[in-house]
C-alpha positions in Angstrom: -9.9 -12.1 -45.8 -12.8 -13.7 -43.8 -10.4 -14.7 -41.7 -8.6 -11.5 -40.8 -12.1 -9.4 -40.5 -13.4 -11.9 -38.1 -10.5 -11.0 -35.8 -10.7 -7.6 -35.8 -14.6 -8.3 -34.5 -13.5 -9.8 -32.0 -10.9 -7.6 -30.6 -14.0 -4.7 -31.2 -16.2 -6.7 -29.0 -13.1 -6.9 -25.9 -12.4 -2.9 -25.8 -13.7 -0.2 -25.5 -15.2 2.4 -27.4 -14.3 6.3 -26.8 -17.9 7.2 -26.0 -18.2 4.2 -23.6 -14.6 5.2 -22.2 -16.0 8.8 -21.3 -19.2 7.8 -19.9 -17.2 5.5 -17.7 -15.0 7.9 -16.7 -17.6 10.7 -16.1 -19.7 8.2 -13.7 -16.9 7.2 -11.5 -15.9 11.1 -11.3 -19.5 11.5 -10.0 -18.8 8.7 -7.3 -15.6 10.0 -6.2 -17.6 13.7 -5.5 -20.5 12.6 -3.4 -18.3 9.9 -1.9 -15.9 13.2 -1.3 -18.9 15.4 -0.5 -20.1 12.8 1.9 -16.9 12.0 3.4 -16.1 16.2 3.8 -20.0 16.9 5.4 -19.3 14.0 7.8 -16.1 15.0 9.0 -17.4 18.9 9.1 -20.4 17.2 11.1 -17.8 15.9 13.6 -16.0 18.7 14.1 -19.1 20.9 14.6 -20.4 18.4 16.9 -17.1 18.2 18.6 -17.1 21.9 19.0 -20.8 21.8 20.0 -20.0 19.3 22.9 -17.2 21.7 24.3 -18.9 24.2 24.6 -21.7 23.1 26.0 -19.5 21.1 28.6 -17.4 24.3 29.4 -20.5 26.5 29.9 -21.8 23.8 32.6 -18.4 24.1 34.3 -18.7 27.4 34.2 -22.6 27.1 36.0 -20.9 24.8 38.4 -18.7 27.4 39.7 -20.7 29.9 39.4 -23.8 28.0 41.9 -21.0 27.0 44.2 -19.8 30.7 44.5 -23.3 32.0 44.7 -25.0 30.3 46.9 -23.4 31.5 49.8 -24.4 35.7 48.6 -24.9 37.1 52.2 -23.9 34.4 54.9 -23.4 36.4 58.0 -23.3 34.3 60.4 -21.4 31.3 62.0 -21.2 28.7 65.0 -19.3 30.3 67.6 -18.3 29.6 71.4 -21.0 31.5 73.5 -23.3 29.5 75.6 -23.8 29.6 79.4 -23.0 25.5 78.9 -19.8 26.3 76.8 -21.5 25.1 73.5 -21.0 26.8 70.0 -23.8 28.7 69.1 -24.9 31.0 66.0 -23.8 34.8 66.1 -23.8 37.5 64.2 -20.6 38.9 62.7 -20.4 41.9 61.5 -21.6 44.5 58.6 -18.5 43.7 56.1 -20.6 41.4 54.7 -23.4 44.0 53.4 -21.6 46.3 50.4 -21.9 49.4 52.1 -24.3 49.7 55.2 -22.5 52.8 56.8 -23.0 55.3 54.1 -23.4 58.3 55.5 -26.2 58.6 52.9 -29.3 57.1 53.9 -30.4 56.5 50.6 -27.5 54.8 49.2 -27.1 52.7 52.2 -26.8 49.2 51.0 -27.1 46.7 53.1 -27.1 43.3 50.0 -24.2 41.1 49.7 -23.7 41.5 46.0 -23.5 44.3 43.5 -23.9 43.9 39.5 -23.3 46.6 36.7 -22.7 46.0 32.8 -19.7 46.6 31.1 -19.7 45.9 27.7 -22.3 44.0 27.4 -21.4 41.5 30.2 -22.3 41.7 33.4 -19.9 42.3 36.4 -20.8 40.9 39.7 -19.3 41.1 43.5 -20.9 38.9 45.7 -19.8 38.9 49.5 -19.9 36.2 51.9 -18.1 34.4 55.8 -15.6 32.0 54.9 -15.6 29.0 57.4 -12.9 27.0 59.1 -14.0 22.8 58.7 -16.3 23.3 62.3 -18.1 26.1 61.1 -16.0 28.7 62.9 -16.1 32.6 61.4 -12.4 33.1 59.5 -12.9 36.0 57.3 -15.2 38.2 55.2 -14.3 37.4 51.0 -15.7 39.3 48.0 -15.9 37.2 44.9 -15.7 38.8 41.6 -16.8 37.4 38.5 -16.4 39.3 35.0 -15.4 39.3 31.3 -12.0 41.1 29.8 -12.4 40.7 25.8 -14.0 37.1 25.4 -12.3 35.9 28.6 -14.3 35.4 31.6 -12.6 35.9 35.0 -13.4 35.0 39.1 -10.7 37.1 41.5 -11.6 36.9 45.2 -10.2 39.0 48.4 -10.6 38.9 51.4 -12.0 41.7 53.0 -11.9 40.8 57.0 -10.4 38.4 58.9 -7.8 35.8 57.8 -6.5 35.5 54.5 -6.3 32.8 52.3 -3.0 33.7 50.8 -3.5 30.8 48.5 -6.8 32.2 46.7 -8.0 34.7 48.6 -5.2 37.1 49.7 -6.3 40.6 51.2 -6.5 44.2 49.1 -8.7 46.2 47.1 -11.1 45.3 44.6 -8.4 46.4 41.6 -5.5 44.6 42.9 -7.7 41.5 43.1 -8.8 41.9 39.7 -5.2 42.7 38.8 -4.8 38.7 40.0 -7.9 37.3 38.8 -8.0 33.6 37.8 -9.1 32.7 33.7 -12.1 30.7 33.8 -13.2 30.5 30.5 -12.8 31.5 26.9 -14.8 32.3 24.1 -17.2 33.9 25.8 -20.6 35.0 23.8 -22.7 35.6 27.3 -22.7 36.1 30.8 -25.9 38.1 31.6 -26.9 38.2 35.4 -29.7 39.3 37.2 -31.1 39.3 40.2 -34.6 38.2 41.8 -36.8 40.7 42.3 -39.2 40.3 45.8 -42.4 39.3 43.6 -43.9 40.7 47.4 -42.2 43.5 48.8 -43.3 46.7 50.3 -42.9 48.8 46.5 -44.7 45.5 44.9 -47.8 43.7 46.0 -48.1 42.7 49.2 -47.2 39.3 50.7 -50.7 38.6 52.1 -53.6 37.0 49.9 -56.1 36.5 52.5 -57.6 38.4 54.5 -57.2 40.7 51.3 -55.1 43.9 51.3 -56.5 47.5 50.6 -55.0 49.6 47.6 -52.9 51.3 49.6 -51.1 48.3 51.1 -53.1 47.6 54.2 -53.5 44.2 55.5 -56.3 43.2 57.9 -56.3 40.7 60.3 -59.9 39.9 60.8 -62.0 37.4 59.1 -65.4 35.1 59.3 -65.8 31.6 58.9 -69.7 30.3 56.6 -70.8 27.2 57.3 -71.4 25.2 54.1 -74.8 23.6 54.0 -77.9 22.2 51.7 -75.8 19.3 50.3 -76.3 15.9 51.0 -73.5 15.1 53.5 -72.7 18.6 54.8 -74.2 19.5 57.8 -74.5 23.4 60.1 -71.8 24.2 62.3 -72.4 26.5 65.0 -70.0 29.8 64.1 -70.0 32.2 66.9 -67.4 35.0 66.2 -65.8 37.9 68.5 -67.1 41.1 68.1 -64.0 42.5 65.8 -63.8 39.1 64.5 -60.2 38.0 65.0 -61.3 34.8 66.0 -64.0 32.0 65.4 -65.5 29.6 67.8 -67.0 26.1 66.1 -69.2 24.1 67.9 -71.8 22.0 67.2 -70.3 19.1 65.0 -72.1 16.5 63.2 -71.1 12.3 64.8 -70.6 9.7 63.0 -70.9 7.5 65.5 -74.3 5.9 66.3 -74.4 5.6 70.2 -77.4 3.0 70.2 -75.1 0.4 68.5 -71.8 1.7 69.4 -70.1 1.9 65.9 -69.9 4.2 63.2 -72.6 5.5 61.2 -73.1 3.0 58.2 -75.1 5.5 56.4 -73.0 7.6 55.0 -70.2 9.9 56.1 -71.3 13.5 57.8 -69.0 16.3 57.8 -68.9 19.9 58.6 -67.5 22.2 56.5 -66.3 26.2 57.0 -65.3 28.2 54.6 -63.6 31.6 54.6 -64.6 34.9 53.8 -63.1 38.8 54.6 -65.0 40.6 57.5 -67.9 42.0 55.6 -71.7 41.7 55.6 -72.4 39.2 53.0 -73.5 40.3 49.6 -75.7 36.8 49.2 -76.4 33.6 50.5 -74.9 30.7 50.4 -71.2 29.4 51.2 -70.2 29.7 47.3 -71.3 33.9 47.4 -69.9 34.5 50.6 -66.5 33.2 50.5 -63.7 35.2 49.3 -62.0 33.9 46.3 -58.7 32.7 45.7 -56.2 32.7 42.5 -53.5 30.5 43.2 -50.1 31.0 40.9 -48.2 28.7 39.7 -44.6 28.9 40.6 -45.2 30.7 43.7 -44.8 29.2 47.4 -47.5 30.2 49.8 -48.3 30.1 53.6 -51.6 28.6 54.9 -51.6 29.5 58.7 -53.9 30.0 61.7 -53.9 29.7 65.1 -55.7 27.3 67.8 -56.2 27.5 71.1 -56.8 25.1 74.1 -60.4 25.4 76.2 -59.0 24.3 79.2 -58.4 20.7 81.1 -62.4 19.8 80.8 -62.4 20.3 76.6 -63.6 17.3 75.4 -61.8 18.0 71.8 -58.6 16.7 73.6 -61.0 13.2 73.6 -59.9 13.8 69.3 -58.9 10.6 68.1 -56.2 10.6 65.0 -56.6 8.5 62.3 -60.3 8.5 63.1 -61.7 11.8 63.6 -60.6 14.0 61.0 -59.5 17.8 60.9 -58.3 19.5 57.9 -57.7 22.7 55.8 -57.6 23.1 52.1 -59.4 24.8 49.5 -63.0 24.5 47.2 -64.0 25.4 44.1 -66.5 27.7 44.1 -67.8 26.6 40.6 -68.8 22.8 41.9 -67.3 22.3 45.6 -65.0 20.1 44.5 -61.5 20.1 46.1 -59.0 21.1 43.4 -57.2 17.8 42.1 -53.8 19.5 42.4 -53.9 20.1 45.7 -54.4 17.6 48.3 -55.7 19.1 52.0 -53.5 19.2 55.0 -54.8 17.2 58.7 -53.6 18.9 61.7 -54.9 18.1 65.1 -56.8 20.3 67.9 -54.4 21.3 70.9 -54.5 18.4 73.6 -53.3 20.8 76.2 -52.2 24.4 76.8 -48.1 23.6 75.6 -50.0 22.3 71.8 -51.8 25.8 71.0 -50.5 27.6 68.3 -49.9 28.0 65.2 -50.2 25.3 62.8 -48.5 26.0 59.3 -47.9 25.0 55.7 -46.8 25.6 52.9 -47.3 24.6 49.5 -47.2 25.2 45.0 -49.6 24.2 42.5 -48.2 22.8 39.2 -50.9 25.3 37.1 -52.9 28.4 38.1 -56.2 27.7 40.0 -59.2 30.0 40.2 -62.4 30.3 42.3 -61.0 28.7 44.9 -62.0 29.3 48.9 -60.4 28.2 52.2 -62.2 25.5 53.7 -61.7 23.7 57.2 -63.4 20.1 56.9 -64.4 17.9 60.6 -65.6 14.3 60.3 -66.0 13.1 63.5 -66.6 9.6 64.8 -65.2 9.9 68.3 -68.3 10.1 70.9 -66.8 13.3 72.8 -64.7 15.0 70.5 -67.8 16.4 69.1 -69.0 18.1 72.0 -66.2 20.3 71.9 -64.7 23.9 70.4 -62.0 24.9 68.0 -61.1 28.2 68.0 -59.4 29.8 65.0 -57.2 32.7 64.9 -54.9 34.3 62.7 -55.7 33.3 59.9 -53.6 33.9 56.9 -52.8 33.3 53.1 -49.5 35.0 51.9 -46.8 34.4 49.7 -43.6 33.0 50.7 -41.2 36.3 50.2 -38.0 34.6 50.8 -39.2 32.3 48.1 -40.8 33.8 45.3 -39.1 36.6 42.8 -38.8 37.5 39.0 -36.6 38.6 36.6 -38.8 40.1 34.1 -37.9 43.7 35.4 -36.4 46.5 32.6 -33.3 47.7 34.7 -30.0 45.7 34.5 -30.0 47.0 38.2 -31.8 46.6 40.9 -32.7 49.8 43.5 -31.2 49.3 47.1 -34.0 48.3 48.9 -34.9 45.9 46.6 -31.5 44.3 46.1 -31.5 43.8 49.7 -34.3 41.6 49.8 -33.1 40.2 46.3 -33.2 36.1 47.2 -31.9 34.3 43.8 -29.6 35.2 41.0 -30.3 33.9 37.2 -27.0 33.6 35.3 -27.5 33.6 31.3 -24.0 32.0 29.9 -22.5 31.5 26.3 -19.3 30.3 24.9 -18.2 29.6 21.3 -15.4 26.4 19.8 -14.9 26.8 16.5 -18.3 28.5 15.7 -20.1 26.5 17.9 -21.9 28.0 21.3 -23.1 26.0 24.3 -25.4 28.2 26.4 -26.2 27.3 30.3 -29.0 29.0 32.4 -29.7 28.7 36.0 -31.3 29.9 38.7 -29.4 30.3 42.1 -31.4 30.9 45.6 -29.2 33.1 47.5 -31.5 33.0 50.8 -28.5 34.8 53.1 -28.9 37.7 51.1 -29.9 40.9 52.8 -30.7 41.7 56.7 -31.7 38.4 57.6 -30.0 35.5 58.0 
């Protein structure tokens, strides 16, 4: 009997109970489900990611086109045989280009290259523009046509003067070409565009900063020029302006160069400094109440310009040395007279005869918005003559850049004639969807053809 129950102990000890069974079984069914789980949210990640990838690929196809198509809104012009030596040279075409210029409306003349409406909550845009032969010869007027049937975006093109592309481009109306129109892409969620409004243009403010404009839009052109003095290394120029002051003579400029041991001053470097300020009698003294501030914006392109003039054959400024004797314009902080970190100044040189007057130009952003600043013209001089000589000043002038600044931030989906004409970019909003899944592209496109001018 020992014998028998000692047996059965043993085979107890090498099975298994039907508790231990179950808890066995219930922990590998746990296994198998997150393992399942895991395995189903890693494959769903795929796929989404997958999805999320093709859609963001197509949508920057899609931009591709789109910049390729746009950036030639409004060219009107093309290199065409018509010099007296037999050379190509740039002409003007004709008005097919513009959308409708010979209404016999004046006010719905419209002399832009493009025309966008929405339908459906997509937009739908036209956009003319000169097709060119491989030298740059005129071979026909197309209108490209981008829009959205259902969730399918579209591109048809005809041509509208001149030689067709029966290949791409053939001849027709607008619905026939539409009726032929090429599938871009599917799935579509957006396709929003708008166009640039002038940020300067007659109905907004005006293009010119400085001198500044009245309320009602007028610009002056005259100006004064303060000498900045009482600080350490700054020294009096001699200002002597015209009677409507249009222009300013300096004269009078401090040397750096110490004649009785011919070489440059080793005490420290002098300079003469002007700043700017509109034609009115000064509400203070001192260079820092008199000038006329500045704000600078940022993403905005602006114009410094002015104008010099040449004294004659005897002006000893023509004696200026570059690289030694120094000229430049820039701007000064009215709160410490410091030059703004952001924005370096830009040298130019004195005419060194009559063919050098002129203008001198330039043109420039700042990354962030500056305020309290004032033009400033800076001389250092080391040169022995060039000191004993004039620059005159003329014209001078801060504006924005109107070809290059504009905004989209306006309420209408459409733009009023006379602004669309001087419309000079185009912002495309797009969206497509895979399997749930949207990639979304956004660009800006300068279309600087657009309008009247080439």
């Amino acid at each position: 009997m020992k014998k028998a129950s000692h047996s059965q102990a043993l085979l107890r000890k090498a099975g298994f109970t039907l508790i231990e069974l179950l808890v066995y079984i219930a922990i590998v069914g746990i296994v198998v489900i997150v393992a399942g789980q895991a395995f189903s949210n890693s494959t769903k990640m795929r796929v989404r990611t997958q999805s999320m990838l093709k859609a963001s690929e197509v949508a920057e196809n899609v931009a591709s086109l789109f910049k390729t198509d746009a950036a030639q809104t409004g060219a009107k012009s093309s290199m065409e045989m018509g010099s007296d030596f037999g050379g190509d040279v740039f002409s003007s075409i004709n008005d097919s280009v513009y959308m409708d210029p010979a209404n016999m409306d004046d006010d719905k003349k419209d002399f832009s290259s493009f025309h966008v409406k929405m339908t459906d909550g997509f937009s739908d845009l036209k956009m003319r523009r000169i097709r060119y032969d491989d030298q740059g010869h005129y071979v026909a007027v197309e209108e490209v046509n981008w829009f959205v049937q259902g969730d399918t975006l579209k591109r048809s093109c005809r041509t509208v003067t001149g030689t067709e592309d029966a290949d791409d481009c053939k001849s027709g109306s607008s619905a026939e070409a539409r009726g032929r129109a090429v599938e871009i892409a599917t799935g579509i969620s957006k396709f929003k565009v708008k166009a640039g409004l002038p940020g300067v243009s007659s109905t907004g403010k005006p293009a010119q900063v400085f001198p500044p404009c009245d309320l009602s839009g007028v610009c002056p052109e005259e100006f004064r020029l303060v000498s900045r003095i009482g600080e350490a290394d700054y020294m009096a120029t001699t200002i002597t302006p015209a009677d409507d002051y249009k222009i300013a003579e300096l004269t009078g400029f401090t040397t750096n160069y110490d004649k009785a041991n011919n070489s440059e001053n080793a005490s420290g470097t002098l300079r003469n400094q002007v700043v700017a300020t509109e034609n009115a009698d000064p509400s203070g003294t001192g260079w820092r109440n008199q000038c006329k501030e500045i704000t600078l914006e940022t993403r905005t392109e602006y114009e410094l310009s002015f104008s010099l003039a040449d004294a004659g054959t005897f002006e000893k400024m023509r004696m200026f040395v570059p690289g030694r004797d120094q000229m430049s314009v820039g701007f000064r902080s009215t709160k410490d007279g410091s030059r703004p970190a952001e924005l370096e100044d830009f040298f130019f040189y004195p005419p060194t005869d009559e063919s050098a007057s002129g203008v001198r130009l330039v043109r420039f952003s700042v990354p962030k918005k500056l305020t309290r600043l004032c033009i400033a013209f800076t001389f250092v001089s080391y040169s022995p003559l060039a000191v004993n000589g004039k620059v005159t000043i003329s014209e001078l002038r801060l504006k924005k850049v109107e070809s290059a600044n504009y905004k989209f931030d306006y309420p209408a989906d459409t733009l009023n004639l006379k602004d669309r004409a001087n419309a000079k970019a185009l912002l495309l909003v797009f969206g497509v969807k895979r399997n749930g899944e949207e990639g979304t592209d956004s660009l800006v496109v300068p279309i600087p053809s657009n309008g009247r001018k080439d």
